[in-house]
C-alpha positions in Angstrom: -22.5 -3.3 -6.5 -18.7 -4.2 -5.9 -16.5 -1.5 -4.4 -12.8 -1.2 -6.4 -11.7 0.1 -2.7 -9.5 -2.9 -1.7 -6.9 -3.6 1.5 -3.5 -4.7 0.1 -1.2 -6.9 1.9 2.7 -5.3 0.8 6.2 -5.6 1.2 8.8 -3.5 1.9 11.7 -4.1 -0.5 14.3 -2.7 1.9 13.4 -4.4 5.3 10.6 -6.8 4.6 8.0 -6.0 6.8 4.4 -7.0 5.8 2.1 -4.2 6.3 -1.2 -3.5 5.2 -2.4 -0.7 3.5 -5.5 1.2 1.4 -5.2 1.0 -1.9 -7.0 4.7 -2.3 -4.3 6.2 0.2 -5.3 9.7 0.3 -1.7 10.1 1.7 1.7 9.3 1.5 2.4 5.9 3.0 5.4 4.3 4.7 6.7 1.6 6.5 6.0 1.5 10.0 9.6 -0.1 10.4 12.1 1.8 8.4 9.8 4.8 6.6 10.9 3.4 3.1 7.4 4.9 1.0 5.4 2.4 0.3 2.4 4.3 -1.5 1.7 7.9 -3.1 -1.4 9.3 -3.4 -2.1 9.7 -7.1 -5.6 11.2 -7.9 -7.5 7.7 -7.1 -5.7 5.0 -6.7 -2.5 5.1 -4.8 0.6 4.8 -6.6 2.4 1.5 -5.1 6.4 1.5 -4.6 6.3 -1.9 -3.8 5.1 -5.5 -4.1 1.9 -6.6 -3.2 1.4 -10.1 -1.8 -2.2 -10.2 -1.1 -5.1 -8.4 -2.5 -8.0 -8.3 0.8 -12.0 -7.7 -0.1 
């Protein structure tokens, strides 16, 4: 049975800093650089602000 819970590899559009975060983020998620938000919770999947390079199993 495959899990939809993934790791995403993003990027923060202001400052660029790579960070990785859940993509079922249960809270509101920012950048551990400049506090843009990265991610919103949104009932299941997080609602993401920004782009995602790399999708992680």
């Amino acid at each position: 049975m495959e899990t939809k819970s993934k790791f995403l590899k993003v990027k923060c559009k202001k400052c660029k800093n790579e960070q990785i975060i859940f993509n079922k983020a249960a809270t509101v998620v920012k950048c551990l650089v400049c506090e843009t938000v990265l991610a919103e919770p949104k009932g299941g999947l997080a609602d993401i602000k920004t782009s995602v390079e790399e999708v992680m199993d």
